[in-house]
Chimera marker file (.cmm) of the C-alpha trace (Angstrom):
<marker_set name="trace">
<marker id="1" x="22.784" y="47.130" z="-32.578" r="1" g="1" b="0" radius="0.5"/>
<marker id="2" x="24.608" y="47.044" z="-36.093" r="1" g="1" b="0" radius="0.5"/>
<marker id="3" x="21.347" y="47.682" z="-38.245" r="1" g="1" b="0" radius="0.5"/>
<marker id="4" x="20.169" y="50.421" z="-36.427" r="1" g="1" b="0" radius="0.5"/>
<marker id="5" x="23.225" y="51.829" z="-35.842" r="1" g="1" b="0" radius="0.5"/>
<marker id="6" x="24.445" y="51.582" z="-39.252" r="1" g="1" b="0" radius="0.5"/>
<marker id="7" x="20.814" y="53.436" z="-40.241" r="1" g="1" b="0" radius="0.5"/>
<marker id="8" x="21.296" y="56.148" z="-37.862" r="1" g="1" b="0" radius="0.5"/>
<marker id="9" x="25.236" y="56.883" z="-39.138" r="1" g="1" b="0" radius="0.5"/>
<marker id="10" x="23.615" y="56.645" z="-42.594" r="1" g="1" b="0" radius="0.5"/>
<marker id="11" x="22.156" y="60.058" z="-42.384" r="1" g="1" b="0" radius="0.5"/>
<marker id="12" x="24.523" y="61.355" z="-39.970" r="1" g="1" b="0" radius="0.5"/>
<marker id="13" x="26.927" y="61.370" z="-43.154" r="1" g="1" b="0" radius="0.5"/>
<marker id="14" x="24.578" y="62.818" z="-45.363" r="1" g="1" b="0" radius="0.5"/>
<marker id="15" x="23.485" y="65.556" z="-42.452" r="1" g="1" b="0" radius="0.5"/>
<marker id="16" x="27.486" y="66.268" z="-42.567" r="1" g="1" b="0" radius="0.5"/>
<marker id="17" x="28.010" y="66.386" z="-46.184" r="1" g="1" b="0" radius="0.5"/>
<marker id="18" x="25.011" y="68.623" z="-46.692" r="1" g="1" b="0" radius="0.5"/>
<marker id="19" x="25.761" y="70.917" z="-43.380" r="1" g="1" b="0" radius="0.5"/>
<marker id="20" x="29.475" y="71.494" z="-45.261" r="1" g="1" b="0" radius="0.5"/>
<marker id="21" x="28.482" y="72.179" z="-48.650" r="1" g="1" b="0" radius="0.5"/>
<marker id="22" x="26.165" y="74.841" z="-47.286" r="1" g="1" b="0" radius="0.5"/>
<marker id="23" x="28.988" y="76.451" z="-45.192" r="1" g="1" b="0" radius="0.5"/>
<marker id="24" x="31.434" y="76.569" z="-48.588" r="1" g="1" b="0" radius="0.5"/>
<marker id="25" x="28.177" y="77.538" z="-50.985" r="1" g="1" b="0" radius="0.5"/>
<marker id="26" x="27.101" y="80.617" z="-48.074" r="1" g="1" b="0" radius="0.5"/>
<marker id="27" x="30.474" y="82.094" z="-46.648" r="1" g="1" b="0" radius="0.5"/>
<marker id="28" x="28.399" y="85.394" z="-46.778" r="1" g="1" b="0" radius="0.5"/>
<marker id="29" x="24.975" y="85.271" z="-48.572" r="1" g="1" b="0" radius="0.5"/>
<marker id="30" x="23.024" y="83.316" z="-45.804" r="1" g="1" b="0" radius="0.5"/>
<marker id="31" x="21.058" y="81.731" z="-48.696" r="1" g="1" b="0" radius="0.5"/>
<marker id="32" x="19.848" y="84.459" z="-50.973" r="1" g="1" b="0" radius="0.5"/>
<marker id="33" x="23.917" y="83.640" z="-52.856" r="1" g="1" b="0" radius="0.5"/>
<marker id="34" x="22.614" y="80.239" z="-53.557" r="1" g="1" b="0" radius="0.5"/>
<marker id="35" x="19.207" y="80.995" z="-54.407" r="1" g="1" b="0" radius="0.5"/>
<marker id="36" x="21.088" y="83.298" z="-57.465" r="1" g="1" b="0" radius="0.5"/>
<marker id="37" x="23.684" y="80.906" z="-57.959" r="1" g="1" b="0" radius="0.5"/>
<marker id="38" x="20.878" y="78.064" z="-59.026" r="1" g="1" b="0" radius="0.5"/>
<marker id="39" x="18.200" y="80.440" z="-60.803" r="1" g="1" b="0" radius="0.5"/>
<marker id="40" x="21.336" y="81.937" z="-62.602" r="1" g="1" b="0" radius="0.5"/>
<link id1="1" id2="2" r="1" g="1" b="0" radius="0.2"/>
<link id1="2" id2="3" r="1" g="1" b="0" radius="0.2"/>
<link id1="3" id2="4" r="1" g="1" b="0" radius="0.2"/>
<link id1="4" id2="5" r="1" g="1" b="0" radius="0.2"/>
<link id1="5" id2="6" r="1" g="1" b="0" radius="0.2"/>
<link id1="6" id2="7" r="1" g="1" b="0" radius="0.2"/>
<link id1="7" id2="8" r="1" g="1" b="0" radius="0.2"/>
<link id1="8" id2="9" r="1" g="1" b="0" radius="0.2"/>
<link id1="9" id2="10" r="1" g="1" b="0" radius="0.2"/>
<link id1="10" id2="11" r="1" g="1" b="0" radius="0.2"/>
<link id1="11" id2="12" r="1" g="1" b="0" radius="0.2"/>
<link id1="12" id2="13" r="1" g="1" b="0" radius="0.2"/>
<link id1="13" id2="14" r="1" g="1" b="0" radius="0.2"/>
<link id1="14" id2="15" r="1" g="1" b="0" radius="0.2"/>
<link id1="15" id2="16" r="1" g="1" b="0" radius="0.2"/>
<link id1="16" id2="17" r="1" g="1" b="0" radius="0.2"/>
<link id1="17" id2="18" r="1" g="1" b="0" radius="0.2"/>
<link id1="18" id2="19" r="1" g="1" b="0" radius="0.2"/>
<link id1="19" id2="20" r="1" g="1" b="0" radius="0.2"/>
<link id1="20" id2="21" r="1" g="1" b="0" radius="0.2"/>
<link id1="21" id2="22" r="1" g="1" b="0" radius="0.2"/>
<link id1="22" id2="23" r="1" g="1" b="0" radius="0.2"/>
<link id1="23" id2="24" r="1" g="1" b="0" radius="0.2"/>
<link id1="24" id2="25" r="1" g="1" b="0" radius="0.2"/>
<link id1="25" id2="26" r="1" g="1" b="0" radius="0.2"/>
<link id1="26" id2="27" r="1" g="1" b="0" radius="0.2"/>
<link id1="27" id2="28" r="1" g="1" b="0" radius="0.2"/>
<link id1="28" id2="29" r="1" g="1" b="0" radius="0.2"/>
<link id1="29" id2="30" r="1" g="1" b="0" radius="0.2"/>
<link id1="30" id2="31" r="1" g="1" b="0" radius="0.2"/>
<link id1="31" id2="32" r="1" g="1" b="0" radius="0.2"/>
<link id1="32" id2="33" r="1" g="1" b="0" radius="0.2"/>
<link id1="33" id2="34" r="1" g="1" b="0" radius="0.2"/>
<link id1="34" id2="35" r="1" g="1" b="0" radius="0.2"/>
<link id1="35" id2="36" r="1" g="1" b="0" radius="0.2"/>
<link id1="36" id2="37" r="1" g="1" b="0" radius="0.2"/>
<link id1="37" id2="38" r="1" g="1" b="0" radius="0.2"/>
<link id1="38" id2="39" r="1" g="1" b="0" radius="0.2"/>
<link id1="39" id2="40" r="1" g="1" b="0" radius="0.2"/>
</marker_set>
């Protein structure tokens, strides 16, 4: 129960971490701001 648990909260983090950098990096771009942002 504690290995695959411990797998599946694993990426639960990293789903979290990614979903809330992409809510601060889009507040009103809905991608195309980041796209710019990273080609410069």
């Amino acid at each position: 129960m504690m290995g695959t648990f411990g797998g599946y909260t694993r990426w639960a983090v990293v789903f979290l971490i990614i979903f809330v950098l992409f809510i601060l990096l889009v507040p009103s771009g809905m991608g195309t701001g980041v796209v710019s942002t990273v080609t410069g």
